[in-house]
C-alpha positions in Angstrom: 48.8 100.8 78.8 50.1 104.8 79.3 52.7 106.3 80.5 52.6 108.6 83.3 55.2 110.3 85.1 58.2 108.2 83.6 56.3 104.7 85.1 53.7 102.4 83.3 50.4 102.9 83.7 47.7 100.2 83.3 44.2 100.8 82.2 42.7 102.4 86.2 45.4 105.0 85.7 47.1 103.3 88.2 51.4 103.8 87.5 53.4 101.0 88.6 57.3 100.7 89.5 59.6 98.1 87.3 60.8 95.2 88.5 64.1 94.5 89.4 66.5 92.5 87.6 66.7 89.2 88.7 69.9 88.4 89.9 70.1 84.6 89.7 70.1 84.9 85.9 72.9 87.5 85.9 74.7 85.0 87.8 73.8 82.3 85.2 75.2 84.6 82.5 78.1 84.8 84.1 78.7 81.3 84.3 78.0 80.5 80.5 80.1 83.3 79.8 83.3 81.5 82.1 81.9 78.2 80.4 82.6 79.2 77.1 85.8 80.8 78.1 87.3 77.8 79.5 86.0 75.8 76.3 87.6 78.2 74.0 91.4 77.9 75.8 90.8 74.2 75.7 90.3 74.1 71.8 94.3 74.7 71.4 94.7 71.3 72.6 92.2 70.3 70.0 92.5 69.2 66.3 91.1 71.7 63.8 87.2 71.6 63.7 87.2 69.2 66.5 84.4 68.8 69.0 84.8 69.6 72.5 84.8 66.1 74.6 86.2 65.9 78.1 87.6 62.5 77.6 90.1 64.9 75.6 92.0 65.3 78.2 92.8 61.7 79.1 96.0 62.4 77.0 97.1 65.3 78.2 96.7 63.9 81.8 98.5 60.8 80.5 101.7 62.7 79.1 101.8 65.0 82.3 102.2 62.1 84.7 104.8 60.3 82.3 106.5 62.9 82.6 106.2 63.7 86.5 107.4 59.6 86.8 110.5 60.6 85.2 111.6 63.5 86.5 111.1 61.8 89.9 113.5 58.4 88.7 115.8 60.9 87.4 116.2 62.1 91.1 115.8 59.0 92.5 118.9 57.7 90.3 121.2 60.8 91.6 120.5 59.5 95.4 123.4 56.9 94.8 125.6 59.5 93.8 125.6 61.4 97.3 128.7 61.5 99.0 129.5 60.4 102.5 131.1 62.2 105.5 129.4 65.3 105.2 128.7 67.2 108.2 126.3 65.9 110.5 123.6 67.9 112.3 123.0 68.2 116.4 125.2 65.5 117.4 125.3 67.3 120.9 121.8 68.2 121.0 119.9 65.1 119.1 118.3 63.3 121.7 118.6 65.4 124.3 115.6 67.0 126.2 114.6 70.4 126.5 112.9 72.1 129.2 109.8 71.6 126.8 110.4 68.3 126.5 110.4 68.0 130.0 107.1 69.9 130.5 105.6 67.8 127.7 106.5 64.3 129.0 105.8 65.5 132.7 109.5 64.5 133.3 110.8 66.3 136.3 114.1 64.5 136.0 117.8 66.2 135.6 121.2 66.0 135.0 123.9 67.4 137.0 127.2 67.6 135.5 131.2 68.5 136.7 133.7 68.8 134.6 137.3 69.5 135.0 138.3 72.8 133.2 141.5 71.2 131.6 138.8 68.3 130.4 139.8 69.3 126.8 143.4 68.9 127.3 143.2 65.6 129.4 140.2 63.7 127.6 141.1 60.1 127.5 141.5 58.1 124.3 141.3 54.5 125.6 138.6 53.8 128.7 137.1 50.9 130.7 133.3 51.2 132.4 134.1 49.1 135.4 130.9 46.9 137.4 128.6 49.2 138.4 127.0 49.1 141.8 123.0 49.1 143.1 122.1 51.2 145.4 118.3 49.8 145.4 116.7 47.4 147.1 116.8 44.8 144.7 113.5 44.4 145.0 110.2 45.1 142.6 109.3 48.3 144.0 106.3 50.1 143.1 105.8 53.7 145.7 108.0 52.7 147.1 106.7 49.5 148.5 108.6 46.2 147.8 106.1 43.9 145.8 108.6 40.7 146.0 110.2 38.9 148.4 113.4 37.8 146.9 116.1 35.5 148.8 119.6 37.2 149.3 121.0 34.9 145.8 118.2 36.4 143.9 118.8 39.8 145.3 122.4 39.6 144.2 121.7 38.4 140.5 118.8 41.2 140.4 121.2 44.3 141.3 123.9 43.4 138.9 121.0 42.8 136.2 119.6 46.4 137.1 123.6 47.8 137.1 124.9 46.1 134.3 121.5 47.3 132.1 122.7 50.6 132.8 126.4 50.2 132.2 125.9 48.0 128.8 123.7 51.4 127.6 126.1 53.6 128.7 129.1 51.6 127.1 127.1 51.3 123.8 126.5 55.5 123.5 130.1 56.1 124.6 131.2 53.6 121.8 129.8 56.1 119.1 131.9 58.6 120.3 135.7 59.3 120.0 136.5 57.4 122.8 138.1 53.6 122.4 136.1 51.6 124.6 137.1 48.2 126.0 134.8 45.3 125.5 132.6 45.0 129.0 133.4 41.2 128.5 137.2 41.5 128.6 136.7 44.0 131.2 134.8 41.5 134.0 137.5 38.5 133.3 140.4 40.7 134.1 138.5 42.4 137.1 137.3 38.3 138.2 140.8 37.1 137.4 142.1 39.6 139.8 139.4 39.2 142.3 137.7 42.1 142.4 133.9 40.3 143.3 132.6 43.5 144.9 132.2 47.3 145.4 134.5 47.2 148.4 137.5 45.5 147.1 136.7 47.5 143.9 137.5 50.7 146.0 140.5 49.2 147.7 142.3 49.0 143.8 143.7 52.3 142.8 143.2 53.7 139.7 146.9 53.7 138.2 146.7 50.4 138.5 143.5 49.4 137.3 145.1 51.4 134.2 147.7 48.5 134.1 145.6 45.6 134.3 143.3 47.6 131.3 145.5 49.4 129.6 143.6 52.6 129.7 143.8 55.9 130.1 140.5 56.7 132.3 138.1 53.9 134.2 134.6 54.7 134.6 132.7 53.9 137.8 129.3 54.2 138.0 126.4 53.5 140.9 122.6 52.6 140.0 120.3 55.0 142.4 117.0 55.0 141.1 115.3 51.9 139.6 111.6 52.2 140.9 108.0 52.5 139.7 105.3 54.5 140.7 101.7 54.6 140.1 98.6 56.6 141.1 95.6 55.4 139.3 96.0 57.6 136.1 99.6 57.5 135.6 102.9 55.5 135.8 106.2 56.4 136.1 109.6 54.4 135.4 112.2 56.2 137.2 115.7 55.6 136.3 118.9 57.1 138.2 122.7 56.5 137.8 126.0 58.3 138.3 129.0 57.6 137.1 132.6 59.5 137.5 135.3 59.1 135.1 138.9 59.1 136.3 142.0 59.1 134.9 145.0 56.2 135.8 147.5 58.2 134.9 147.1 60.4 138.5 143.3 59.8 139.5 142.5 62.9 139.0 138.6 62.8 138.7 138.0 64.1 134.9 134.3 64.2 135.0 131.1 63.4 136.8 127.6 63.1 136.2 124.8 62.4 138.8 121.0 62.3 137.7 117.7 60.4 136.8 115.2 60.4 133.8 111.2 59.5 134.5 109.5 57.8 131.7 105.9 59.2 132.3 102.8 57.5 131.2 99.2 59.7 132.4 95.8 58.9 131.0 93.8 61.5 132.4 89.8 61.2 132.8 86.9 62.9 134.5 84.2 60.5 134.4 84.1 57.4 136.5 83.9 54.9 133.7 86.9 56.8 132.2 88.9 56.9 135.3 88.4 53.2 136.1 89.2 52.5 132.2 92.4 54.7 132.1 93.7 53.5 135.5 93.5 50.0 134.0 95.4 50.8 130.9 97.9 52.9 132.7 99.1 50.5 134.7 100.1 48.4 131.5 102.7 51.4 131.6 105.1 49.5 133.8 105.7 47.0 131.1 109.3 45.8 130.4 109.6 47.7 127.2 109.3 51.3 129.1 111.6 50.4 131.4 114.0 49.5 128.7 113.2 53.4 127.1 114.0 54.8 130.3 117.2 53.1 130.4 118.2 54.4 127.4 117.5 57.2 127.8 119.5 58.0 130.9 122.4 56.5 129.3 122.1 59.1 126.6 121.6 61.6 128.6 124.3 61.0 130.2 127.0 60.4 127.0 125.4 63.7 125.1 126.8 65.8 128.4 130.3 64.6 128.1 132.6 67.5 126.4 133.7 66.8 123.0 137.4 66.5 122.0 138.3 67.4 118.5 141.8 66.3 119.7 141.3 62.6 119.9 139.1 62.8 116.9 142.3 63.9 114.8 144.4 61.3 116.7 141.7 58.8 115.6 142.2 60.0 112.3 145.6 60.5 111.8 146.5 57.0 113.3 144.0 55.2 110.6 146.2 57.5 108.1 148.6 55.5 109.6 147.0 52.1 108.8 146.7 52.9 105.2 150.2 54.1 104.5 151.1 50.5 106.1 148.5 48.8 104.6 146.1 47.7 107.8 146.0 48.1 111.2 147.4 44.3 111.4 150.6 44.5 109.5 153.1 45.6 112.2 151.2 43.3 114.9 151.5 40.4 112.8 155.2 40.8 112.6 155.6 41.1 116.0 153.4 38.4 117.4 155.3 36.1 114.9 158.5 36.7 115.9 157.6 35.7 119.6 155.9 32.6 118.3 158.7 30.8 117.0 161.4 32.2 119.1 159.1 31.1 122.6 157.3 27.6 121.4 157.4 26.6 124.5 158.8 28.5 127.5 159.5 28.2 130.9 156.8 29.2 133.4 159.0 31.8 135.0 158.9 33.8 131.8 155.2 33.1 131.0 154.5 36.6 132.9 156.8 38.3 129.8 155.1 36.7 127.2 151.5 38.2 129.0 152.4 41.4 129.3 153.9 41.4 125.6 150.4 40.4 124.3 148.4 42.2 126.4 150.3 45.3 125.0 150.1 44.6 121.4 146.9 42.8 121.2 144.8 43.4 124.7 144.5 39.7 125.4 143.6 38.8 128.4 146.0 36.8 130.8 144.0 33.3 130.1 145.4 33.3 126.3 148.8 32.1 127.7 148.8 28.7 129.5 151.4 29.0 132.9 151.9 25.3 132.6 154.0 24.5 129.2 153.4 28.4 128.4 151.5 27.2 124.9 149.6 30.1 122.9 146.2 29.4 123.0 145.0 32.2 121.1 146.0 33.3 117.7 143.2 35.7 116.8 145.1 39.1 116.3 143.7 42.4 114.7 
């Protein structure tokens, strides 16, 4: 072979171009290289003379996740150690919709809220929820077509099911808050005791004096307007309504009111026909019990997280349990006191039996059924 012009030339004279370098065994070079570089930083790991062996590592792996384990039971160990009462995050905004919320849970539902200015200055400590009222049918009603056919006594236990659901939700929310909130229980003996059976002889008692029979500062009435279902094919809906006005029994002055409904939302949409009879089948299990429940609570929450805060009755809360342990107990001073008119009134005449009622109900919030009118016997010994 010659050499002509710079290029081979075989034995015609005919000069050819070399070829080029192939690539894929640069990139095998490369490789080896990175091969023998990672080899090399693993030897320092390695005994002297050793041989390269990736069960090697096994160790190494081993010692690394002993000691990831205890790093992580040394932190697990502090979690005892944190302290309580710290300050607590969206306590007026956890649980409470947003307009995204809304848009993402198709809920067209809403709250509206009035509030005395002077709220701050005349939030009650001690409060009652009075029997709420239905405004419904009493009736299953789906779009708004009545799907029973209930008698008038099964109408009347079905309203003050649907009412007192709400109420017993509301009372339970307001009970987390700085509020003192009477036992619903106590609340319907004294209102039966005194005969209040209905909405109308409800309205006829004034609220001063439904702060006597109580011993509250503020009542709470409340009125059930929406407990209905709809469905259209590919989506239910739970709608639950209430509002409720707080008043005080010092002057009835109104202190706040809140009138509104949430919609618990359930859509399956489709396109095809076997899709739309499928999802129009499980959609309608949306009007189970359990949602209804949700929607319940919800509403009540709703409602409670719209109520103004008072950081004065929190410090009165906390300066009478300061109180309590300078004295040792909430139960000391009562103790004493109910004493003292046990064995000086044994038995008493019925005339002063009324005395003795109001005494208790004072100190301890009995109701008037602790005191027999007859021979004027305690019945009830079960102080704070």
């Amino acid at each position: 072979m010659a050499i002509c012009s710079g290029f081979p030339v075989n034995r015609s004279g005919v000069s050819f171009a070399p070829l080029p370098i192939d690539t894929t065994y640069e990139q095998e070079a490369q490789s080896m290289l990175l091969r023998q570089q990672v080899y090399m930083s693993s030897r320092i790991f390695l005994p002297s003379g050793a041989a390269w062996r990736p069960e090697a590592l096994i160790p190494i792996l081993i010692a690394c996740w002993i000691v990831a384990s205890g790093c992580a039971q040394t932190g697990a160990s502090n979690l005892s150690n944190r302290t309580f009462y710290r300050e607590e995050y969206g306590l007026d905004t956890h649980g409470r919709k947003t307009w995204f919320d809304h848009i993402m849970e198709a809920d067209p539902g809403g709250i509206m809220v009035v509030s005395l200015p002077e709220y701050e200055r005349e939030a009650p400590a001690k409060i009652a929820l009075l029997p709420f009222a239905d405004r419904g049918s009493a009736q299953f009603v789906v779009d708004k077509i009545a799907l029973t056919r209930r008698n008038p006594e099964e109408e009347a236990n079905w309203a003050w099911t649907d009412s007192n659901r709400l109420r017993r939700a509301i009372d339970g929310y307001l009970s987390e808050r700085e509020f003192l909130v009477e036992n619903l229980i106590q609340v319907d003996r004294v209102m039966k005791d005194h005969h209040i059976y209905n909405e109308d002889a409800l309205r006829r008692v004034a609220p001063q004096t439904l702060g006597r029979w109580l011993g509250v500062d503020a009542v709470i009435y409340g009125e059930v307007t929406h407990y209905e279902a709809y469905y259209v094919g590919l989506v239910a809906v739970w709608q639950v309504g209430v509002n409720i006005r707080m008043v005080s029994t010092h002057d009835g002055r109104q202190l706040f009111a809140e009138d509104g409904s949430r919609y618990s939302v359930d859509a399956n949409p489709a396109f095809d026909p076997v899709g739309i009879a499928l999802n129009s089948a499980i959609t309608l299990l949306g009007l189970r019990d359990v949602r209804l429940a949700r929607a319940e609570d919800e509403t009540a929450r709703e409602m409670v997280l719209r109520i103004p805060r008072s950081p004065r009755l929190e410090d009165d809360l906390i300066e009478q349990a300061d109180s309590w342990s300078e004295s040792g107990g909430p139960g000391e001073a009562g103790s004493d006191q109910s004493a003292s008119i046990i064995s000086s009134s044994a038995s008493i005449t019925p005339s002063s039996a009324n005395t003795i009622r109001e005494q208790l109900d004072g100190m301890f919030g009995l109701s008037p059924s602790s005191v027999d009118g007859s021979t004027a016997t305690i019945k009830q010994t079960s102080f704070p």
